[in-house]
C-alpha positions, 0 to 999 in steps of 0.5 A: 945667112940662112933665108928664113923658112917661108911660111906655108901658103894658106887656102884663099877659102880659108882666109875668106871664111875669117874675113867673112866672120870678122864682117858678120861680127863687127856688124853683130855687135855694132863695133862700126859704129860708135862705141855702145851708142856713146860718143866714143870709140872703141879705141877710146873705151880700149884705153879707158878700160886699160886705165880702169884695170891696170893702173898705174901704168905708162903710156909706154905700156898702154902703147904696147897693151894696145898696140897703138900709134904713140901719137894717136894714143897721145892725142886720146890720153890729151883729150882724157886729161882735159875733160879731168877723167886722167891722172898723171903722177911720177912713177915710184918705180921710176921717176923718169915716168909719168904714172897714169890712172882713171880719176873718179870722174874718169871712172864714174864715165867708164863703169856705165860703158862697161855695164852697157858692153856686160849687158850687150854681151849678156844679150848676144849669149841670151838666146842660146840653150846652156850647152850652145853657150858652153860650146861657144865660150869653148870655141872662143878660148880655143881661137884664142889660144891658137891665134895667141898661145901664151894669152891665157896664161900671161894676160889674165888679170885677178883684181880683189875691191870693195863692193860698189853698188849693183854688187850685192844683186850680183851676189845673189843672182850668182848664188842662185844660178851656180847653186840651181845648175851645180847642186840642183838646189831650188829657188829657196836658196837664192831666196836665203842669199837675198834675205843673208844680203839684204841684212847685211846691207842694212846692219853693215857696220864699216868698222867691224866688218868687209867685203871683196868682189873678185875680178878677172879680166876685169868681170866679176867672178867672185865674193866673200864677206866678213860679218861681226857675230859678236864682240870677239866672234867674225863670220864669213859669209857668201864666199863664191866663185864662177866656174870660169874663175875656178884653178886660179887661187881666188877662192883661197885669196878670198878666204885670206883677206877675211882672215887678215882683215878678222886679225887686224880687228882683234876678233879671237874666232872666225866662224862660218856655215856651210853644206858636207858637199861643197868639197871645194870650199871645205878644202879651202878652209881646212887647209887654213885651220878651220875644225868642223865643230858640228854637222847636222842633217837637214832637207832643204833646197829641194835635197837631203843635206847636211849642214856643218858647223866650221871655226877658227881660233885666230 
């Protein structure tokens, strides 16, 4: 049998320069101490998270997501269960297993943990210039990819839900930014999406009319809505997508759950408004029917523009 190759030797500076980034670290972002001030651990909130965002699943699974001791994930999924926050049915893809999920109580107690490590994180990145933060999230990915090659590519989840409260504040805060830092486009903008939001909000009629929040890895980075125009008419609306979401097909997932949801309710057309120089989603809705119907120059935003007009027979 052939030895196997020895791997090379690494510099001691080298391994004493990770070491000291993993202590600086650690102690940065308080991961030493219990979990975001609450009383768990972060393994506790890792399992927690997992629950959250790819349920059902086994405790073999999570075993091997996280790469924990069965019999300390047993314990931890015990203590979960007694305090009502799991779940546990038969697996319809195999009856021999037992299907595991977060309960409503169980995620009332996750989502304010995951709120707080969003804003913990929105904290670290807030003193950095726009460009630092770019070359740090660069720098993250990179690590990433060199320590764990087929991470990017395997572990990435897509999650299309319903709207929860706190969304639709996101969705304005989002316009706002990515059109200011994309297009250039002023703060009459953002104050159009609140104004488009806040209507939505109070004339939403459950019935006839959806939203979908998209999100990746378990961050929201995407939205779009369905709004009755009339008896026979729908309308989407607000359909975005964060810069680090884009090349993965959610902007077309989005735009397909509006044209399903529109179907099944019987709507005979889907309408919808938008600029001649948002190329991306102009793609998107040619590319499912969509007829530009009507284009009209107009100066807005702080710009010269041209608004258009866009319908679907369904």
């Amino acid at each position: 049998m052939t030895p196997p190759t020895p791997l090379p030797e690494v510099n001691p500076l080298q391994v004493r320069a990770l070491r000291a980034f993993n202590r600086f670290y650690t102690q940065r972002t308080g991961l030493l101490d219990p979990y975001l001030g609450s009383d768990f651990s972060l393994t506790d909130v890792r399992v927690l998270y997992e629950l959250a965002h790819h349920a059902p699943c086994t405790a073999s699974e999570l075993t091997r997501r996280l790469s924990l001791d069965a019999g300390y994930l047993s314990r931890i999924l015990r203590r979960f269960g007694t305090a009502g926050w799991v779940s546990r049915e038969r697996s319809q893809a195999d009856a021999r297993q037992i299907a595991l999920a977060l309960t409503p109580a169980g995620r009332a107690v996750f989502e304010p943990l995951q709120q707080r490590s969003r804003e913990e994180a929105a904290r670290l990145l807030q003193p950095l210039a726009e460009h630092e933060r770019h070359a740090l999230v660069a720098a993250l990915e990179r690590a990433q990819a060199l320590l764990d090659p087929g991470a990017r590519g395997i572990s990435r989840t897509a999650v299309l839900r319903d709207p929860r409260p706190g969304d639709m504040g996101w969705v304005v805060q989002q316009h706002g930014e990515i059109y200011a830092r994309e297009y250039g486009w002023n703060s009459e903008f953002e104050a159009l999406v609140a104004e488009i939001v806040a209507g939505m909000i109070r004339a939403h009629d459950p019935a006839w009319e959806r939203g979908w929040i998209a999100e990746l890895d378990g961050e929201r980075v995407g939205s779009v809505f369905v709004v009755r125009k009339s008896e026979t008419e729908a309308q989407l609306r607000l359909l975005i997508l964060s810069p680090a979401a884009r090349g993965l097909g959610l902007g077309a997932r989005l735009t397909d759950e509006c044209l399903a949801f529109a179907r099944a309710k019987g709507y005979r057309k889907m309408v919808l408004w938008t600029n001649a120089n948002l190329l991306a989603a102009r793609a998107i809705y040619a590319r499912r029917g969509f007829q530009l119907v009507h284009s009209e120059a107009y100066h807005g935003y702080g710009h010269d523009l041209v608004g258009e007009n866009w319908e679907l027979t369904l």
